[in-house]
C-alpha positions in Angstrom: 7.2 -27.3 -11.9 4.1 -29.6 -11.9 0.6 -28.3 -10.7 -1.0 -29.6 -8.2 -4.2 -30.6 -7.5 -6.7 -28.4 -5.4 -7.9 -31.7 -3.9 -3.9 -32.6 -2.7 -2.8 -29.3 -1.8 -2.2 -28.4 2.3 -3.1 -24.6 2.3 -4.8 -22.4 -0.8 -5.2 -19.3 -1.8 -8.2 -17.0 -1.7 -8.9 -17.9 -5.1 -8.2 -21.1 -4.9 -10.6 -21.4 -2.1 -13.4 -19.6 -3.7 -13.4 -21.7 -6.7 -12.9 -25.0 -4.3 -15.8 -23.8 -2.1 -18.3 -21.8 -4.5 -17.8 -18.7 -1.9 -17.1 -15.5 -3.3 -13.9 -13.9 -2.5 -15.0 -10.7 -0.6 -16.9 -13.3 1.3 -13.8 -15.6 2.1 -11.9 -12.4 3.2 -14.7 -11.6 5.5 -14.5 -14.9 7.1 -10.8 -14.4 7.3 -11.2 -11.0 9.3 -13.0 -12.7 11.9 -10.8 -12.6 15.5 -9.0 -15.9 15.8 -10.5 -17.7 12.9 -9.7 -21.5 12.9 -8.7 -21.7 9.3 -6.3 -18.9 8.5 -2.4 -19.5 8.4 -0.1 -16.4 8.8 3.3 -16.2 6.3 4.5 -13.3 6.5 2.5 -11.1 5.0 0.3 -13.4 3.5 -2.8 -15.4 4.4 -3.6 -19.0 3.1 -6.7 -21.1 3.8 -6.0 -24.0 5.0 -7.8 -26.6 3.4 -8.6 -28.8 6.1 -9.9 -26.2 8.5 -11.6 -24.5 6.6 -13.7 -27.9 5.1 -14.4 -28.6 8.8 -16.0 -24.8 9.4 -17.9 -24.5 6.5 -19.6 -28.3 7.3 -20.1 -27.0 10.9 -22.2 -23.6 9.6 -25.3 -23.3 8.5 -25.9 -19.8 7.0 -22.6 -18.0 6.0 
């Protein structure tokens, strides 16, 4: 199965974000636990980040 790219992908992981972002991963699950947070998809039990989203929110802050 081919890898790919950060960059490409729809939805990431927590680690995956963390390295995309330069946020730290108890941070990134912080952000998550926030009520209704814009970025956060639900499978099951499992949360992605999805990449889009969560670009848009972190350009919109300005302390996190």
């Amino acid at each position: 199965m081919k890898e790919v790219p950060i960059k490409d992908k729809l939805n990431l992981t927590i680690e995956e974000a963390a390295a995309y972002s330069n946020i730290g991963i108890n941070k990134l699950r912080e952000l998550m636990n926030m009520p209704r947070c814009p970025f956060v998809i639900y499978i099951g039990r499992k949360r992605l980040i999805k990449r889009r989203e969560f670009e848009k929110f972190i350009e919109s802050q300005i302390e996190i």
